[in-house]
N, C-alpha and C positions, 0 to 999 in steps of 0.2 A: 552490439550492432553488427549486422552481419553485412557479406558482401554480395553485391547484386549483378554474378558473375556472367550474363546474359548481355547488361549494360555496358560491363567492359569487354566484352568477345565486340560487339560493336561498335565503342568507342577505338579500340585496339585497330581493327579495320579502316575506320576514317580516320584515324592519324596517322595510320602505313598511308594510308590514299593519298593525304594531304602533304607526305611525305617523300610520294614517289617511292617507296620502298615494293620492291618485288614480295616479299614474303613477313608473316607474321607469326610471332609467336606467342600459341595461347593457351591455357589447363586444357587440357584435351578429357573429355569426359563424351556419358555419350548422347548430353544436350548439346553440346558445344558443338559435337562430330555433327548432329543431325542438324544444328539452325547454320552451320557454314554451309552442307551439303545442300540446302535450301537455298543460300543463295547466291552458290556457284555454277549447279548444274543447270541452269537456264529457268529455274520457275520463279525469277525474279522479272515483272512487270519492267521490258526495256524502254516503257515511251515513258517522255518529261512529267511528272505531276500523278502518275501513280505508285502504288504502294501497294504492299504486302501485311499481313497482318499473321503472326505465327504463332500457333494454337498449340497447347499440350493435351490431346484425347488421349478416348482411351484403345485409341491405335494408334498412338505415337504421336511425334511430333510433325505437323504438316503445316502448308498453310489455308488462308481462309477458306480458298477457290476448293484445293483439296475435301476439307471437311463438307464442304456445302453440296459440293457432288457426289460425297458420301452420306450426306443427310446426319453428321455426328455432331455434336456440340464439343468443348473444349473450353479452356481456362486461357485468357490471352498471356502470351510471354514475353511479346514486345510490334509494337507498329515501327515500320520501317516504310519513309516516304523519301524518292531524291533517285538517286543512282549509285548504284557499288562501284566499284573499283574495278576497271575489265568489262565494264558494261556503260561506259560512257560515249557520249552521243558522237558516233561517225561523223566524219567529216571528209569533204571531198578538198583537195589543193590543188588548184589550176595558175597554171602562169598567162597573164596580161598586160596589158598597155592602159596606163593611164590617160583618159582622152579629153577629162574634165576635172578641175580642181572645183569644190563646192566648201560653203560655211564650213565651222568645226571638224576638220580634219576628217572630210566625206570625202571622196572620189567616184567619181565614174569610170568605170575601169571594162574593156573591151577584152572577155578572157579569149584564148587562139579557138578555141569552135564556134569563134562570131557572139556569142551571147554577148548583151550589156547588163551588167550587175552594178547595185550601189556598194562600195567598200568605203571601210571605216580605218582608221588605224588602229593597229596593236596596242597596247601600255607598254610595250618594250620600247616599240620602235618611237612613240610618243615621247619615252622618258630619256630616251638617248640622243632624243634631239635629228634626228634622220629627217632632211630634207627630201619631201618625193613632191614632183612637179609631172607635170603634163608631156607626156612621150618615153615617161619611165616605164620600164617592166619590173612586174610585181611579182609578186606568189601572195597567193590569196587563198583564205581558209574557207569554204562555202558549206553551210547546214545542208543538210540534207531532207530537212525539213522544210530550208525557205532558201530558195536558190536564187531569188532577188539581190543579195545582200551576201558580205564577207566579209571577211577580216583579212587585213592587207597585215602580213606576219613578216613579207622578207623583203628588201628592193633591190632588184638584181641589177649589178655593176655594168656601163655600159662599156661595150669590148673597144670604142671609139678614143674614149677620154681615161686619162691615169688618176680621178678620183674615184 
């Protein structure tokens, strides 16, 4: 039985990712050089829910977009759907005022350029137990893709009281 060295250059990747590790190490060959260089130097699809498909022609290794603009066929090497490592979804952190407490750990939260967004709690701050109440300031994680809505990540200490 042989080994399926393409599957572990990938797996290798999302468990440094899942890992938080800076750096990976893997057989350096020159499929390996060519499928990392594919999807470091930016020809990986960065929006949610697309994917890449990476082809071995007979001008190299590319991927699909690649071959199709070149009008070439190819043998598939692997689908790659989700986001890499280094290519994860931006996020913008704004500090706020909580102005509403709502059902299951919602808030209304006033960030400082006047907007009103709905924010959620963290699983940190959830699991730690962190009381946040109505006139607290926050830091909040907001998508960049749906600026409605956030993730309340910190609850800033008020300079009044010594809790």
């Amino acid at each position: 039985m042989g080994r399926d060295t393409i599957a572990d250059i990938i797996t290798s990747i999302r468990n440094a990712d899942m890992d938080r590790k800076v750096t990976v190490r893997i057989a350096s060959t020159n499929i390996t050089e060519n499928i990392v260089k594919i999807l470091f130097t930016g020809r990986f699809y960065r929006k949610r829910g697309m994917g890449i498909v990476i082809l071995s022609t007979s001008r190299g290794i590319m991927t699909d977009r690649e071959a199709r603009l070149e009008r070439i066929g190819g043998e598939i090497l692997c689908y790659i759907w989700g986001v890499l490592p280094g290519m994860k979804e931006q996020k913008w952190i704004h500090e706020g005022l909580i102005t509403e407490s709502l059902p299951n750990g919602m808030f209304r939260v006033r960030l400082d350029n006047e907007n009103m967004i709905l924010g959620y709690v963290s699983g940190k701050i959830r699991r730690s137990f962190i009381r946040i109440l109505p006139g607290d300031r926050v830091k909040i994680e907001v998508s960049r893709y749906d600026s409605t809505k956030g993730r309340i990540i910190y609850r800033i200490r008020n300079k009044d009281s010594n809790n």
